[in-house]
VOLUMTI-614894 format. One line per 2 residues: number of its first residue (from 1); their letters; for each residue x, y, z of C-alpha. Coordinates in pm, 1 decimal. Layout:
BEGIN
NUM = a = X:Y:Z  ...
END
This chain:
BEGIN
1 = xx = 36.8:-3382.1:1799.2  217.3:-3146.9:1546.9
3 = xx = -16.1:-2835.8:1437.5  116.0:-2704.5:1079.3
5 = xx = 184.2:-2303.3:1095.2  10.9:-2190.2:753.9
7 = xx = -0.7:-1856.9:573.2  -325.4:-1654.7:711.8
9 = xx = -597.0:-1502.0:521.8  -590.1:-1129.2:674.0
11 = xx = -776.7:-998.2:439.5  -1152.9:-1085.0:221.3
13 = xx = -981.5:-1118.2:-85.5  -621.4:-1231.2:-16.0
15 = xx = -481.2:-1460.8:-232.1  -89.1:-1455.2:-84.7
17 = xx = 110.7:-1276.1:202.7  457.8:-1192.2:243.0
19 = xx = 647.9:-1356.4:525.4  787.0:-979.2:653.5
21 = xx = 993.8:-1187.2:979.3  980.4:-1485.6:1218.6
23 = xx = 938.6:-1363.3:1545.8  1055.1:-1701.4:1686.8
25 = xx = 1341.5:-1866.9:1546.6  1338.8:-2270.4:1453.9
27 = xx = 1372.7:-2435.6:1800.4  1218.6:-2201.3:2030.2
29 = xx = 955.3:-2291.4:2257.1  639.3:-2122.4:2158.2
31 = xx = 353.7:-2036.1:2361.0  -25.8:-2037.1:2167.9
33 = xx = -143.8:-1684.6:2153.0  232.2:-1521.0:2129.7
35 = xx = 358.7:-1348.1:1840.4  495.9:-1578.2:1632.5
37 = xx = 570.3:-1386.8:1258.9  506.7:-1119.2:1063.9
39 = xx = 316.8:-1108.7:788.2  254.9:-825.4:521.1
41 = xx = -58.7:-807.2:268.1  -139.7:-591.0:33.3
43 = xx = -264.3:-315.8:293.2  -50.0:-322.8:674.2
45 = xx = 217.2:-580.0:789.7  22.9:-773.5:1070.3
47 = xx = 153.0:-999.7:1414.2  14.3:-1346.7:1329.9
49 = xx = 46.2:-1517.8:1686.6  94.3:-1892.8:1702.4
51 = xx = -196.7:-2193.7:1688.4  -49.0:-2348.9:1947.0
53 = xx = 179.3:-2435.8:2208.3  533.9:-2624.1:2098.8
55 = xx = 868.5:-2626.4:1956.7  917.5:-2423.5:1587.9
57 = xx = 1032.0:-2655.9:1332.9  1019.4:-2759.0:955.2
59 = xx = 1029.1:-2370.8:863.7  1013.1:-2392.0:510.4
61 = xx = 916.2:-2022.7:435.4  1233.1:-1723.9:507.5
63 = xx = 1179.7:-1346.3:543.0  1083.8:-1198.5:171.3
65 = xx = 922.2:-1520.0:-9.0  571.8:-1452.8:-120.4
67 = xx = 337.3:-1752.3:-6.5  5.8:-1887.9:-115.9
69 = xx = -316.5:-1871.9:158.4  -310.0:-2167.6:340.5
71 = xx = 38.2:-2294.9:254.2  221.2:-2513.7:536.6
73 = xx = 525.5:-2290.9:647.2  627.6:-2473.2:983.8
75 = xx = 528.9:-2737.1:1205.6  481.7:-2668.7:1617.6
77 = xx = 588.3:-2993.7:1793.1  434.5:-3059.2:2065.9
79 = xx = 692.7:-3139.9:2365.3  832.5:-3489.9:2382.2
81 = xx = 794.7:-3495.1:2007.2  1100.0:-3562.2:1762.0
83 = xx = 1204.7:-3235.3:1586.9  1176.1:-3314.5:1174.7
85 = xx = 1538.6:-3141.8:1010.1  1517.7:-2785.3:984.8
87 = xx = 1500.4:-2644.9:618.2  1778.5:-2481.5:478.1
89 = xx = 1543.9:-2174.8:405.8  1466.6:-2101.2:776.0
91 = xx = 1557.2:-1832.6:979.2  1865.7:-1846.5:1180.5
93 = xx = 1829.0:-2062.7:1471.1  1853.8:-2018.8:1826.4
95 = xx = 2090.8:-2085.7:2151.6  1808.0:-2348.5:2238.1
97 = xx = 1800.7:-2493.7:1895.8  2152.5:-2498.5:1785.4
99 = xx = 2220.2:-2872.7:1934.5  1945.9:-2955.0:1645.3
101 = xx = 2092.0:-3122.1:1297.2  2118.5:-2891.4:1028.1
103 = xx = 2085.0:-3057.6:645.0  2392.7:-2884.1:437.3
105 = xx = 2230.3:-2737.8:164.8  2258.6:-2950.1:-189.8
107 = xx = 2516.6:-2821.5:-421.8  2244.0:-2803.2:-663.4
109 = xx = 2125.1:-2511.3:-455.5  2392.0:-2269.5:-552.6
111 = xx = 2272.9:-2098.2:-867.3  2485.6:-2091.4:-1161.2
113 = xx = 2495.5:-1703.5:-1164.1  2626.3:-1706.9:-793.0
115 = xx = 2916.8:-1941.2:-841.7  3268.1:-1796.4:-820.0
117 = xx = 3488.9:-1855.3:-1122.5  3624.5:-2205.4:-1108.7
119 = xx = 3954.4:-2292.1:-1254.5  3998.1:-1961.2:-1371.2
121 = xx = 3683.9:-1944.4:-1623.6  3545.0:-1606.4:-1643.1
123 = xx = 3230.5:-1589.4:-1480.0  2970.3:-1384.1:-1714.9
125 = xx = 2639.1:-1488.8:-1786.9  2512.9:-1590.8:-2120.3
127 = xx = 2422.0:-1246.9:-2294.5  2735.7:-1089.6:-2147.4
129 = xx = 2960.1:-1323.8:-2376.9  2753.1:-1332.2:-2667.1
131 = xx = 2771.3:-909.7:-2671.9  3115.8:-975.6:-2567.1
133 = xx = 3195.2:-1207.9:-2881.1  2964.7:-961.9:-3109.0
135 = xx = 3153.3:-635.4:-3041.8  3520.8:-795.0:-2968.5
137 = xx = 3503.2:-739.2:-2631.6  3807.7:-912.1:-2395.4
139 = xx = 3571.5:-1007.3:-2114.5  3891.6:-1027.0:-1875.7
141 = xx = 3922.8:-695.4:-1906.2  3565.9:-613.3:-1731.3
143 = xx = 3529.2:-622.7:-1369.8  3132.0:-757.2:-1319.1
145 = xx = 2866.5:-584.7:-1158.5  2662.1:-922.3:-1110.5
147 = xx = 2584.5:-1116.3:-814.8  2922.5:-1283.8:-688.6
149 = xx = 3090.2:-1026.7:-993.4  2947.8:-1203.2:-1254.5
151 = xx = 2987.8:-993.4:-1583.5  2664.8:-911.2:-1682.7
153 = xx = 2543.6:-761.3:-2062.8  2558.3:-461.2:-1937.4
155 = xx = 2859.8:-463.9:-1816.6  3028.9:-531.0:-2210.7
157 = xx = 2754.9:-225.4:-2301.6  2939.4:15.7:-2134.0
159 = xx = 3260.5:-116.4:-2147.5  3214.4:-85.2:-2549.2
161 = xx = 3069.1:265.0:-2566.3  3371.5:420.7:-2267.3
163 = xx = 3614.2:262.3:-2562.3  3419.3:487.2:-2818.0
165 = xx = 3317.7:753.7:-2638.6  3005.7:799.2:-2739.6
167 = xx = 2759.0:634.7:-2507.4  2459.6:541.5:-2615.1
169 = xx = 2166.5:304.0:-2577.2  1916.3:247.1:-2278.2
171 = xx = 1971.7:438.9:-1992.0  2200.4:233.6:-1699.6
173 = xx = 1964.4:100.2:-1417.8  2150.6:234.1:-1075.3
175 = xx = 1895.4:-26.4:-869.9  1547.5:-238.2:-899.4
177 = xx = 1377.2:-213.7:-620.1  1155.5:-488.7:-549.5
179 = xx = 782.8:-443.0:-552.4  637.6:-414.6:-202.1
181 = xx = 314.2:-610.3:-146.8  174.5:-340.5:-71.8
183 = xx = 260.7:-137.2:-431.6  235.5:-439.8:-639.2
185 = xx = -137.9:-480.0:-532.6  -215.9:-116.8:-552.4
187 = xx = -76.9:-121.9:-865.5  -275.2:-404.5:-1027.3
189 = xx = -618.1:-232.0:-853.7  -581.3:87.8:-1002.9
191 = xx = -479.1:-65.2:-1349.2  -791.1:-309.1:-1354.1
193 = xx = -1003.8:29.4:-1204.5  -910.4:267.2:-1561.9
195 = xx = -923.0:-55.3:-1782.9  -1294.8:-160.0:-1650.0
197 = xx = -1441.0:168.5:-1527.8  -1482.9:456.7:-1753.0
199 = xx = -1372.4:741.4:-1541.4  -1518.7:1151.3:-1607.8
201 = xx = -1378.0:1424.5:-1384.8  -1576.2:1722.3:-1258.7
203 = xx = -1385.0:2010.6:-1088.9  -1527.6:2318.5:-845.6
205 = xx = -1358.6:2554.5:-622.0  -1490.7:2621.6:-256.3
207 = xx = -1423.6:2895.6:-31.5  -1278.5:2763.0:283.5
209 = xx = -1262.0:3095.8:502.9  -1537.5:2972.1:738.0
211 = xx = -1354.5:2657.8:757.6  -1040.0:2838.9:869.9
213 = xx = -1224.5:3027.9:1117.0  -1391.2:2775.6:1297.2
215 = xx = -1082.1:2593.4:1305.2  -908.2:2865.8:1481.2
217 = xx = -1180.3:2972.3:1764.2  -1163.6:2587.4:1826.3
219 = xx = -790.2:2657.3:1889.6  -796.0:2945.0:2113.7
221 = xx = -1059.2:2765.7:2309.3  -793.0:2490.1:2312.0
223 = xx = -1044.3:2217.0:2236.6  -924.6:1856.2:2281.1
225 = xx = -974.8:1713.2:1941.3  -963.3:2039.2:1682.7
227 = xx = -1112.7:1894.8:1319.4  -842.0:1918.0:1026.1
229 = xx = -905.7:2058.0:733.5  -897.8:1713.9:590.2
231 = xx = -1190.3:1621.8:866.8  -1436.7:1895.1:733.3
233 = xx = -1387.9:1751.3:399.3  -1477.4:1366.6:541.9
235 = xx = -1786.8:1479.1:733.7  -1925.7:1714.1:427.5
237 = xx = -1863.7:1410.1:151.4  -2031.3:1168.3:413.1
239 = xx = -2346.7:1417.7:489.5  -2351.3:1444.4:109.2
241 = xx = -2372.6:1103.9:27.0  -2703.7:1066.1:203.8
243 = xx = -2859.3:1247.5:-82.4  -2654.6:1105.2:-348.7
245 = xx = -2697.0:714.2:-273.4  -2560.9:683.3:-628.9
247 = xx = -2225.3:807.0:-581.2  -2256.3:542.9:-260.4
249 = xx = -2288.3:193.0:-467.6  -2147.3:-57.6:-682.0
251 = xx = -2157.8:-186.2:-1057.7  -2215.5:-548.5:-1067.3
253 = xx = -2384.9:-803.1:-1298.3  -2688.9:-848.7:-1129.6
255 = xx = -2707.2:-438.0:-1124.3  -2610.3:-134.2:-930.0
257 = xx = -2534.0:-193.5:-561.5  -2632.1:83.2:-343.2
259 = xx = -2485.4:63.7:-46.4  -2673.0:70.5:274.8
261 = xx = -2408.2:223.5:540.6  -2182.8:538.7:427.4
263 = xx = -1805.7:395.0:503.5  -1588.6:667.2:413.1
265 = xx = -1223.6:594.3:306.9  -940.8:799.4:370.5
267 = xx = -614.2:799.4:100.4  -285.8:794.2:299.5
269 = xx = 32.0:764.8:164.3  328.6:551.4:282.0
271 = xx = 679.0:472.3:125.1  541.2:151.1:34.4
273 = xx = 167.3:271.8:-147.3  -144.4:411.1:-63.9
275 = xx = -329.1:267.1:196.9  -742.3:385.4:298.8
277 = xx = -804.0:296.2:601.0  -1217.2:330.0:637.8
279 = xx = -1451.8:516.3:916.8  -1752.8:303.4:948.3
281 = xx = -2127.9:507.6:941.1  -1925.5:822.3:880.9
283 = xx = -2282.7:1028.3:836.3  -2378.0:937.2:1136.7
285 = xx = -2074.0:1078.5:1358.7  -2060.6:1453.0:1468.0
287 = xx = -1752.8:1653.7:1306.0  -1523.9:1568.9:1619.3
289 = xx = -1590.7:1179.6:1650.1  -1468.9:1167.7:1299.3
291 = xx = -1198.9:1336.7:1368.2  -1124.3:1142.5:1663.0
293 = xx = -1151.8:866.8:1483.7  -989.5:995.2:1129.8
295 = xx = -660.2:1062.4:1326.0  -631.3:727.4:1493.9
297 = xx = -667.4:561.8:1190.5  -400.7:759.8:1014.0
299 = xx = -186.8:684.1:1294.2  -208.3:343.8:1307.0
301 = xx = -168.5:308.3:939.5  162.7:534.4:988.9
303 = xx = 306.4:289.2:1204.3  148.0:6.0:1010.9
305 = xx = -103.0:-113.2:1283.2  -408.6:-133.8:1068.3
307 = xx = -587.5:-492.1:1098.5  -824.1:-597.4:759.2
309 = xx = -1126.5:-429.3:908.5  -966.1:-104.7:934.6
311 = xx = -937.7:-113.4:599.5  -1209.3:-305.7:413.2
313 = xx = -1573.4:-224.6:321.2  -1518.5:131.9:213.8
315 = xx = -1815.5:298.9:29.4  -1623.5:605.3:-107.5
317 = xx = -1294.7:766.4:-93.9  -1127.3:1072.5:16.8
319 = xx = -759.7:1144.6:-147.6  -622.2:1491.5:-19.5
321 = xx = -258.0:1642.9:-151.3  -330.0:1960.8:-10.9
323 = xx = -93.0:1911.2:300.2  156.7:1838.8:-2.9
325 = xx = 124.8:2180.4:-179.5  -65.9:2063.8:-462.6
327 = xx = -355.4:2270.5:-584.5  -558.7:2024.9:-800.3
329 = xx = -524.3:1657.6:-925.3  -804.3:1373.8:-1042.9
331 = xx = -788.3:1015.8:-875.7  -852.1:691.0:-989.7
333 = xx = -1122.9:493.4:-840.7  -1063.2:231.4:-549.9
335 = xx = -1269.2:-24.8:-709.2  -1519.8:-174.6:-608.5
337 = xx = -1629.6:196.8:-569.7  -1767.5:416.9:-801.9
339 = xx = -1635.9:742.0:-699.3  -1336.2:912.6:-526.8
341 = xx = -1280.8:1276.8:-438.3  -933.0:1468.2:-499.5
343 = xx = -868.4:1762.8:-274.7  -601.4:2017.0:-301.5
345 = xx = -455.5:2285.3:-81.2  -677.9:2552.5:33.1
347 = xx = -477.1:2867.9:0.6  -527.0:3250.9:-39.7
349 = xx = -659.3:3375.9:-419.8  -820.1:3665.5:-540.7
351 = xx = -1219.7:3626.3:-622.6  -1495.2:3834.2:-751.7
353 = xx = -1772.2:3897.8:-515.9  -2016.5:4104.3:-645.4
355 = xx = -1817.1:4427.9:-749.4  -1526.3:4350.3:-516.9
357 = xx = -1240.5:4210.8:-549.6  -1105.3:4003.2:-228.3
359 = xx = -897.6:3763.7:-116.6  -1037.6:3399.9:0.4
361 = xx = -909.5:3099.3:102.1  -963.6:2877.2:-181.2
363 = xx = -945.4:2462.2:-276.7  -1000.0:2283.3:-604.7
365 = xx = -1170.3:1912.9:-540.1  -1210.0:1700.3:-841.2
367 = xx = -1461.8:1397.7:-843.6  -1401.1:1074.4:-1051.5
369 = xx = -1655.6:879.8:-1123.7  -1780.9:591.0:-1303.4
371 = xx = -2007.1:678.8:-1607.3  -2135.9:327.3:-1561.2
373 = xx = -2320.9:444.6:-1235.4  -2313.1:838.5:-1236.1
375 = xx = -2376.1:1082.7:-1495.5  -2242.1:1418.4:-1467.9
377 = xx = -2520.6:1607.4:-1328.6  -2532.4:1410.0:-1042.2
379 = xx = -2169.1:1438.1:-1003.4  -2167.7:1805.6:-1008.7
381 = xx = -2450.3:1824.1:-780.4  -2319.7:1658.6:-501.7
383 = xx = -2008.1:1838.8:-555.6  -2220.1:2155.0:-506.4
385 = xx = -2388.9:1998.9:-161.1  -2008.0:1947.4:-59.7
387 = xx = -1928.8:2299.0:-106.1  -2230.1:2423.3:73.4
389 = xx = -2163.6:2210.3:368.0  -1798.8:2323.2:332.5
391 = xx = -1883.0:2709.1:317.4  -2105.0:2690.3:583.1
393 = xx = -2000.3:2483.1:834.4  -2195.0:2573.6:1116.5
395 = xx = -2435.7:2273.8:1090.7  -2187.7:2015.4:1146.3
397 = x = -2384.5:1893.0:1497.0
END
């Protein structure tokens, strides 16, 4: 019997995934449990093995098309079974499946903007000759830019201001790049996050000398696992939280959900977006578990590795530019949380202490939080426990 191949639900809230590759090509012999395609969500690009045992066929889905949950995108035949015609939109088959019958693709396939001039009509697309006829533009003269050099509009643009010499207008677009998965969705989170949550920002400086040098006599001793800066920051926000259950919840409308574990999310940037990948019961784990565990996660999302559970059911997030050189910058919430902290570099300043004048190492972190939730005094409280912890470091356990 046939078992359809169908677009997975990686993640809790996953609505569609991006076919990334087929693994197998239509025709192969697939074995159930193998890879069989990759698939890329808003977070990681994921393996997605195969349901079953059988021959690929009926691939209607090709590298790059964006795909509903749950939609059919090939069928596994089970052996002895008659292959259905492969779709034109399939990936390019194999040695084993190139006996199969291919269906030639319907003229009505080819788009008009891809067809090559025919009978020596100017290919340009429909705002390209009404400019053209506007301005008095000889569209033979233009060489398009289009797809199959179709002249587009903006090819008769510039053609008309290189003839006066004065260009003018919007600026030219050198390339769109398409919207990963991955940006598109960050990009519709953090636009829904400053539309629904009103966001207030509250700033203090910490001395991270102590920090520095623990950091270093963990070094000489040539310890195993030696805590980043970034790690002191995770463990003192988690610790924190335990006091501030507040800054550890949820608006809803039933009410304020206070969270009952402390899952701490750390910001890491890729070419594609920003992906958090989260460190379950973070209070609970001594400074060099977390960082055990903070640097395979960043790892993993570096090589895109992370599954939905490394990255779901964060309770609060950590951002930090300070590996970038940046001293100081606010966040915006990862909703459904109600805070995030921004950390930049910790670097040498001169401070007052007492009567003296001295020279510390010093980073800015900036809170955002939702007023909904958190006023500021509890904001700049726990900001104050975080710099205590920071500053004195010796109690991590």
């Amino acid at each position: 019997m046939a078992t359809d191949v169908i677009m997975p639900a990686l993640g809790m809230a996953q609505e569609k995934g991006t076919l990334v590759s087929w693994l197998k090509a239509e025709g192969d012999s697939v074995t159930k449990g193998e890879p069989l395609m990759e698939v890329e969500t808003d977070k990681a690009t994921v393996e997605v093995e195969a349901p079953a045992s059988g021959i690929l066929a009926h691939v209607t889905a090709a590298p790059g098309d964006e795909v509903p949950v749950g939609q059919r995108i090939a069928v596994l035949v089970a052996p002895g079974e008659s292959l259905p015609k492969q779709s034109t939109k399939a990936a390019p088959p194999s040695a084993a499946a190139a006996a199969l019958t291919v269906s030639p693709p319907e003229p009505s396939s080819v788009s008009k903007a891809q067809a090559a001039p025919i009978l020596g009509r100017i290919a340009a697309s429909p705002a390209a000759r009404r400019i053209a006829k506007e301005r008095g533009v000889d569209l033979a003269s233009l060489k398009g830019s289009g797809p199959k050099g179709e002249i587009v509009a903006q090819d008769v643009q510039r053609a008309k201001e290189m003839e006066s010499g004065a260009p003018g207008g919007p600026p030219r677009v050198k390339e769109t790049v398409p919207l990963s998965a991955m940006r598109r969705i960050v990009g519709e989170r953090m636009s829904k996050s400053k539309q629904t949550a009103p966001h207030f920002y509250v700033s203090m400086e910490v001395d991270m000398s102590e920090v520095n040098r623990k950091r270093a006599e963990w070094k000489e001793k040539k310890e195993e696992v030696v805590p980043s800066i970034n790690d002191f920051i995770l463990w003192a926000s988690a610790q924190g939280l335990r006091d501030f259950p507040l800054l550890n919840a949820a608006f809803t409308d039933k009410g304020i959900e206070l969270h009952a574990d402390i899952n701490i999310a750390m910001a890491v940037a890729l070419d594609e977006g920003l992906v958090a990948p989260v460190i379950r019961n973070a209070d609970c784990l001594t400074l060099e578990q977390l960082a055990q565990q903070s640097r395979e996660l960043a790892e993993k999302a570096q090589k895109k590795k992370l599954f939905p559970l490394d990255y779901e059911g964060g309770t609060f997030t950590v951002s930090n530019l300070g590996m970038l050189g940046a001293d100081s910058f606010v966040a915006i919430i990862n909703p459904p949380q109600c805070a995030i902290l921004a950390v930049g570099q910790a670097a040498p300043r001169v401070v007052a202490r007492g009567e003296k004048i001295i020279v510390r190492s010093m980073m800015t972190m900036t809170l955002s939080a939702d007023h909904r939730i958190v006023d500021g005094a509890v904001a700049a409280r726990f900001l104050k426990e975080v710099k205590e912890r920071l500053e004195k470091p010796e109690a991590e356990g």
